[in-house]
C-alpha positions as CSV (number, residue, x, y, z in Angstrom):
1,X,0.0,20.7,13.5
2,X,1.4,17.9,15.2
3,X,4.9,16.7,14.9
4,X,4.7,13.0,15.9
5,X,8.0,10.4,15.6
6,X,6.3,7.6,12.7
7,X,7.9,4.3,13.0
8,X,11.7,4.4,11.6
9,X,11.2,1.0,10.2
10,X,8.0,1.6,8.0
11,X,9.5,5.2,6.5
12,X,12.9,3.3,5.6
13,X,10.7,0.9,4.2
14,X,8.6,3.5,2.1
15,X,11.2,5.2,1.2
16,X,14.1,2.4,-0.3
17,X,13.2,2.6,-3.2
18,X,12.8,6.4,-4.2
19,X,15.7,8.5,-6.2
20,X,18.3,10.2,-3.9
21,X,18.8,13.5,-3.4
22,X,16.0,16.5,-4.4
23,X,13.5,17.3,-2.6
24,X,10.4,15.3,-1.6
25,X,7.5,15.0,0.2
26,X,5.7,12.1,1.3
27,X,1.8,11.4,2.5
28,X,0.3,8.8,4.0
29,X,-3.9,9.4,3.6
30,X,-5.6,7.8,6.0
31,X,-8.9,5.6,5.6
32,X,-12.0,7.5,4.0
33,X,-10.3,10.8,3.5
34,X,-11.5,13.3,2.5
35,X,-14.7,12.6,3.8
36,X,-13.6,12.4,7.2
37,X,-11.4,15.2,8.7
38,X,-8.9,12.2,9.7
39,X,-5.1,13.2,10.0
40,X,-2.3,12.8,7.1
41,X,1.0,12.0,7.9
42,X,3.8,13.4,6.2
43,X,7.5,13.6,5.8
44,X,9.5,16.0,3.5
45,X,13.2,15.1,2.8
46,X,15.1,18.5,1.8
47,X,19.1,18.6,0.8
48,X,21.2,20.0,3.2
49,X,18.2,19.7,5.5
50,X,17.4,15.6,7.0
51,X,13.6,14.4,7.4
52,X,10.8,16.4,8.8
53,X,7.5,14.8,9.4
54,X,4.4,15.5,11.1
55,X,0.9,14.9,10.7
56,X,-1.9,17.4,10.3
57,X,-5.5,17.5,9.9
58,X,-5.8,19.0,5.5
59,X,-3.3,19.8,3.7
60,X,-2.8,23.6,4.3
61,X,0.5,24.7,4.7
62,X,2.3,21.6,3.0
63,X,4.3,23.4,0.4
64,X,5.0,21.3,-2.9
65,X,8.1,19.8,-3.7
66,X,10.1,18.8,-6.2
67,X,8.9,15.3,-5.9
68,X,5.6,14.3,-4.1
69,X,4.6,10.3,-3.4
70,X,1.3,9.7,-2.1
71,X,0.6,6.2,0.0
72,X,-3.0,5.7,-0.3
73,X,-5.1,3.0,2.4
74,X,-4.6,-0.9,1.5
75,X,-8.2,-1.1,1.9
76,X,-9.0,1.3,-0.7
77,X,-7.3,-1.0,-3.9
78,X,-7.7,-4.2,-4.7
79,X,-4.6,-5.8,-6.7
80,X,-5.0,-8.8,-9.4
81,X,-3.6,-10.2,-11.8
82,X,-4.5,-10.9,-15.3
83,X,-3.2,-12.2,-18.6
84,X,-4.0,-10.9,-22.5
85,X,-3.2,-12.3,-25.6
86,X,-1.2,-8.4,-26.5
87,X,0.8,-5.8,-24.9
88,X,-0.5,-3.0,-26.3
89,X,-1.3,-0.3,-23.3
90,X,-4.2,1.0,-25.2
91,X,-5.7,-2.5,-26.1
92,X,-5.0,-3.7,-22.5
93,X,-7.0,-0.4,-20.8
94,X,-10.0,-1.7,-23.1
95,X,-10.0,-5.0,-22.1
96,X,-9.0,-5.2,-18.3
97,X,-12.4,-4.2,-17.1
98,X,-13.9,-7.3,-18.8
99,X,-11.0,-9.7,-17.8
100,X,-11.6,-9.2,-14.5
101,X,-15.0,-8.5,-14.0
102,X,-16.3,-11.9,-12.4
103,X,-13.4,-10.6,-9.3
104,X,-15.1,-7.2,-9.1
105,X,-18.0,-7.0,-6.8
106,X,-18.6,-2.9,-8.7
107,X,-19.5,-2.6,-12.5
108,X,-16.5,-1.7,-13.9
109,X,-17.3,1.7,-15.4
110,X,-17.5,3.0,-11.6
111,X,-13.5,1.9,-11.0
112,X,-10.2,2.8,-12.2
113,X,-7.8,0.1,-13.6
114,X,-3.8,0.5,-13.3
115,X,-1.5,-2.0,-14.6
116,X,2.2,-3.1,-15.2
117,X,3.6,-6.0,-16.5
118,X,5.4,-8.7,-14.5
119,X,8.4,-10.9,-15.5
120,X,6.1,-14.3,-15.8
121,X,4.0,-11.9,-18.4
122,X,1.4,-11.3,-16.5
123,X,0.2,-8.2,-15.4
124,X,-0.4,-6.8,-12.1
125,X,-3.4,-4.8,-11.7
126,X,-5.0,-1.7,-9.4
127,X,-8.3,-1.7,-8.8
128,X,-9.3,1.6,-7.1
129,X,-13.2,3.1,-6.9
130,X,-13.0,5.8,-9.7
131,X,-15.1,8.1,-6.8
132,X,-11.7,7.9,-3.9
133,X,-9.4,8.5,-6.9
134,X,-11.2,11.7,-7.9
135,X,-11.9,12.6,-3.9
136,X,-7.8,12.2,-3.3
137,X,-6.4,14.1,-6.8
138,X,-9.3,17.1,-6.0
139,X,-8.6,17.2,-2.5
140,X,-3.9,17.1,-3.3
141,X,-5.2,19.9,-6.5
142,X,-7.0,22.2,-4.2
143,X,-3.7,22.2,-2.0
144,X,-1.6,22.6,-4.4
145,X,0.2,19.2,-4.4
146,X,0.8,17.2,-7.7
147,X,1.6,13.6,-7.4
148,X,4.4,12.2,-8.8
149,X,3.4,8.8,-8.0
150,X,0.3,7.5,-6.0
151,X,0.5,3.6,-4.8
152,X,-1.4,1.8,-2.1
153,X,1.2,1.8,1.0
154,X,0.9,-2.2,0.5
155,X,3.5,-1.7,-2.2
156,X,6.0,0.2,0.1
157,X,6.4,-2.4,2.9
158,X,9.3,-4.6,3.1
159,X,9.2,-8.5,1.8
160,X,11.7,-11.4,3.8
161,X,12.4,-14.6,1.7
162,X,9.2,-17.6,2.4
163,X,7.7,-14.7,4.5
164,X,4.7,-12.2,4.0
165,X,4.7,-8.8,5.9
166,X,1.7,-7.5,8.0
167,X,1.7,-3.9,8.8
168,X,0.0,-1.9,11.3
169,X,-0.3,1.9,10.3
170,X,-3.6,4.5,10.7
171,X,-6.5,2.4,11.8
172,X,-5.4,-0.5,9.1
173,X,-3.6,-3.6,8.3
174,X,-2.2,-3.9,5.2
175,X,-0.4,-7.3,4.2
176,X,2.3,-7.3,1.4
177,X,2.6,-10.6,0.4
178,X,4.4,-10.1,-3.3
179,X,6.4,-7.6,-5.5
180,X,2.4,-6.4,-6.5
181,X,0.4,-8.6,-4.0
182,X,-1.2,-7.8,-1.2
183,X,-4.8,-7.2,1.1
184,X,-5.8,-4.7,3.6
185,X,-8.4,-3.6,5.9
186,X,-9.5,-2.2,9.0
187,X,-7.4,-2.9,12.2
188,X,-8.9,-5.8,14.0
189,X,-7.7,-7.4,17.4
190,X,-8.0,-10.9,15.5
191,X,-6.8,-12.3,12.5
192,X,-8.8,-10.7,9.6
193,X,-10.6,-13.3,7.8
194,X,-9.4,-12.1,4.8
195,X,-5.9,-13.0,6.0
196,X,-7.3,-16.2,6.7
197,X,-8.3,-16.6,2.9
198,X,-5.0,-15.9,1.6
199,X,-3.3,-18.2,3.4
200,X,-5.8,-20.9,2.5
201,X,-5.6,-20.1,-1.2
202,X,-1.9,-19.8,-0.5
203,X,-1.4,-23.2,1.0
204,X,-3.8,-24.6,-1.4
205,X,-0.9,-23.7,-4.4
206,X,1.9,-24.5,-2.1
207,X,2.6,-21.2,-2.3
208,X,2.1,-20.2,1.4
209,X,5.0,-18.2,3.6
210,X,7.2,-20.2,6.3
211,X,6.4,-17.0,8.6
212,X,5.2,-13.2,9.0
213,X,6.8,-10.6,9.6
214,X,5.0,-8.1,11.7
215,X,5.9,-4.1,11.2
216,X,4.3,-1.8,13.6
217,X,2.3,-4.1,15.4
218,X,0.2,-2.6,18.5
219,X,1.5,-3.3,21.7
220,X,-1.6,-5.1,22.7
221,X,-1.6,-7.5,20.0
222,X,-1.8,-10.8,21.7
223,X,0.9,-12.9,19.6
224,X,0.3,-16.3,20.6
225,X,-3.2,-16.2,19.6
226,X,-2.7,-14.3,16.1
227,X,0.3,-17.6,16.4
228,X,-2.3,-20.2,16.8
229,X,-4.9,-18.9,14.5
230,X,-2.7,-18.6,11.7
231,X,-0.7,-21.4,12.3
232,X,2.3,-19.4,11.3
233,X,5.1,-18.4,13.4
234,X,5.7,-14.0,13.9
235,X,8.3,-12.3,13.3
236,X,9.6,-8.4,14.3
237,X,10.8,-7.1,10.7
238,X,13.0,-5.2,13.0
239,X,14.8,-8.7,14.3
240,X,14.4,-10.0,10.4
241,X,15.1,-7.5,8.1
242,X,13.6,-7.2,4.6
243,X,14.5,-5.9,1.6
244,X,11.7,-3.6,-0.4
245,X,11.2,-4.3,-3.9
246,X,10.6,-1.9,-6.1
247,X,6.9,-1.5,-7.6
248,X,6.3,-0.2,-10.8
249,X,2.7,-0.3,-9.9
250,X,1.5,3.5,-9.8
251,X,-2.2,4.2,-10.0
252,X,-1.7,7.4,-12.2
């Protein structure tokens, strides 16, 4: 099992806005796992104890604690938003599927819908292929490890006033972009074009951030480009700070 230092910034980041105290352990799962025999990272926070963390191919040998978050991949959820004439949870479940289905490229009895309401009234929705949520909750059960909370790791990054976040973790980018907004995908050495299309539909609403804040980012990265073909100007969350807002999101 290896005991690797993850970035201080992203684990303060994940980590804001959990209870004190008690103890807790984190995962990170990594794209298409189970199915591949990929590494999870993990951090347990004891009392009287600090932070340990590591990362380590299964899940053998991760004892269960008193409370367990699990990050899931950005790429793995897509998150909406919709709006329903009631409020009623059950009534909502029902007709989600249908409310969204011209956004879903899946039928929607093959995906699992999550949902909290924002302050505007809308809702803020999860949209997570029912096959990886039973893959992830078998493969935590079999080990032993029940959830408290399971959340794309979009939701645990840290937001900057007029700025979006980009993250660079496990193989991915994930972009955070609002208090339940946000894209992801596989690392590319360019500018995704999905980025590109959120900025476009960003600026097209007047909506779009004065900069991005870049967490993580691989020393390779060539900034000026990424600078030029965004048209945005980069940022090192560690130079800008960032608070991290609480998501009630949870796709339990």
């Amino acid at each position: 099992m290896k005991t690797p230092r993850l970035a201080n910034r992203w684990l303060d980041a994940a980590a804001a806005w959990h209870r004190k105290g008690g103890d807790r352990l984190e995962l990170w799962l990594p794209r298409n796992w189970p199915g591949e025999d990929s590494e999870v990272r993990w951090r347990r926070f004891a009392p009287g104890a600090g932070a340990a963390q590591g990362s380590q191919r299964g899940l053998e040998g991760l004892a269960p604690a008193e409370e367990i978050i699990v990050w899931t991949p950005a790429s793995e959820t897509v998150l909406l938003r919709a709006r329903l004439p009631t409020r009623s949870a059950a009534k909502i479940a029902q007709a989600l599927p249908f409310a969204l289905e011209e956004q879903l490229i899946e039928s929607p009895d093959k995906l699992h819908f999550a949902f909290t309401p924002e302050a505007d009234g809308a809702l803020a929705v999860a949209v997570t292929q029912r096959e990886r949520m039973d893959g992830w909750m078998a493969a935590l059960a079999a080990a032993g490890l029940a959830p408290a909370r399971l959340a794309p790791v979009t939701l645990s990054l840290p937001l900057a006033d007029r700025a979006w976040t980009l993250a660079f973790c496990d193989g991915e980018i994930a972009l955070r972009c609002g208090v339940h907004a946000g894209f992801g995908g596989p690392r590319e050495s360019q500018p995704p074009g999905w980025l590109h299309t959120a900025l476009a539909e960003a600026r097209a609403e007047s909506s779009a951030p004065e900069r991005l804040l870049l967490l993580d980012a691989p020393a390779e990265l060539d900034s000026a480009a990424w600078r030029t073909a965004l048209g945005l100007p980069l940022e090192s969350v560690d130079s800008s700070g960032g608070a991290v807002p609480a998501s009630r999101l949870d796709l339990l």
